[in-house]
C-alpha atoms as one frame of an Amber mdcrd trajectory, in Angstrom:
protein
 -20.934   2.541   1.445 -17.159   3.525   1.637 -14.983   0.376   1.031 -10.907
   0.144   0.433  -9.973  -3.160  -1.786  -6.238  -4.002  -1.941  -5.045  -6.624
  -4.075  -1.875  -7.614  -6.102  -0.473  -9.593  -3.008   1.402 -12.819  -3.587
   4.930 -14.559  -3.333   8.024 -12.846  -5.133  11.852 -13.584  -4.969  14.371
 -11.136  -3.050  14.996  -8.318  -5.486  11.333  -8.699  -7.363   8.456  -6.379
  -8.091   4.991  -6.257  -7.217   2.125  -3.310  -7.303  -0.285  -3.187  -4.975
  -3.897  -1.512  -6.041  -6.200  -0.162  -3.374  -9.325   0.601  -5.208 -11.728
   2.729  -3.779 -16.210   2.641  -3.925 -17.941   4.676  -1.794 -16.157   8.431
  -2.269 -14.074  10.235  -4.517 -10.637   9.200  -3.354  -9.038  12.410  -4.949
 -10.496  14.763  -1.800  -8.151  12.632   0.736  -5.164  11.246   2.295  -4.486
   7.896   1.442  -1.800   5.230   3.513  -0.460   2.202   3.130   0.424   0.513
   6.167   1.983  -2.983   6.860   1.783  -5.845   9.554   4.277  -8.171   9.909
   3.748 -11.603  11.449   4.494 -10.568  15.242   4.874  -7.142  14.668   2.906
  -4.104  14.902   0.972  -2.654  12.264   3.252  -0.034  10.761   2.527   2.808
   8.689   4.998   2.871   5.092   3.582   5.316   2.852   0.939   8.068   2.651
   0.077  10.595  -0.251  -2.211  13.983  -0.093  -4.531  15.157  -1.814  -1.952
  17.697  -2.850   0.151  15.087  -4.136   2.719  15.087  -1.715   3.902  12.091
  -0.597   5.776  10.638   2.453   7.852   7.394   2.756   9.204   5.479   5.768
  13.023   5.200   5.650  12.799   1.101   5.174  11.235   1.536   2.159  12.509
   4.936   0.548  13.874   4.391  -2.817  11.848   1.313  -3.155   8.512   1.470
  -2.818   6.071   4.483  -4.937   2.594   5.858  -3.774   0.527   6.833  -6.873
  -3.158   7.396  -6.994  -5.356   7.539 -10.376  -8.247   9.080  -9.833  -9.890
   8.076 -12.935 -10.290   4.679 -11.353 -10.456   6.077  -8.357  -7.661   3.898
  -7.224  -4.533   4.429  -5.422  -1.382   2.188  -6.135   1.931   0.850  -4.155
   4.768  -0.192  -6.679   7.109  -2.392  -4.363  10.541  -2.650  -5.991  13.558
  -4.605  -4.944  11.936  -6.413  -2.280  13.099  -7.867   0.653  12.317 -10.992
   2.984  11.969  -8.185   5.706   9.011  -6.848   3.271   7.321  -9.612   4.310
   4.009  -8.826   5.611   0.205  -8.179   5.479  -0.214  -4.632   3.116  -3.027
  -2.458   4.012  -4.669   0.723   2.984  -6.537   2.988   4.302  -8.321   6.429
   4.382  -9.171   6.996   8.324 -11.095   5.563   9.385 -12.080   3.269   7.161
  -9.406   0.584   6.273  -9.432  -2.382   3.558  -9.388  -5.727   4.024  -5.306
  -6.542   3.255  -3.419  -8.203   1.087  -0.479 -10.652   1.570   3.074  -9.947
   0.201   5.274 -12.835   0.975   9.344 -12.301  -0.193  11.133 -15.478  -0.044
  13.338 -17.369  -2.315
C-alpha cells in the first residue's frame, strides 16, 4: 500500500526553522518525482517545491532561498528544510507523489 507521511509541523517565530519529513511505505521513493505543496487558510492549494529523480530541483519564487528539497533514500524519505520563515508561510504542508498525496502537516509562523 503506497502511503506519504509528513510530519515536523508546529508553531515557530518569524525568522525560525523547521524541517518537514515526508516519509514514504509502499515504493521506492528514489524512481520518482516528489512535491511539496501548501494550503493556506482560504487559499488554494499551491505547489512550492518539487525534486526528480535526477536530482533536480525546482522552487517557487516565495520561497527561493529559503526553503530546500532533499530526499534520502536510505529512509526512503524526502525532506523540506523551511528557513527564515514568514507569517505568510503559514499554512497546511503537503507532499505528494501523483497521485497519491499524504495526509499534511501544519506549519503555523506567528510571534
Amino acid at each position: 500500500q503506497v502511503q506519504l507521511v509528513e510530519s515536523g509541523g508546529g508553531l515557530v517565530q518569524p525568522g525560525g526553522s523547521l524541517i518537514l519529513p515526508c516519509a514514504a511505505s509502499g515504493f521506492t521513493l528514489q524512481s520518482y518525482a516528489i512535491g511539496w505543496f501548501r494550503q493556506a487558510p482560504g487559499k488554494e492549494r499551491e505547489g512550492i517545491s518539487c525534486t526528480s529523480s535526477d536530482g533536480s530541483t525546482y522552487y517557487t519564487d516565495s520561497v527561493k532561498g529559503r526553503f530546500t528539497i532533499s530526499r534520502d533514500n536510505a529512509k526512503n524519505t524526502v525532506y523540506l528544510q523551511m528557513n527564515s520563515l514568514k507569517p505568510e508561510d503559514t499554512a497546511v504542508y503537503y507532499c505528494t507523489v501523483p497521485p497519491n498525496w499524504g495526509q499534511g502537516t501544519q506549519v503555523n509562523v506567528s510571534s
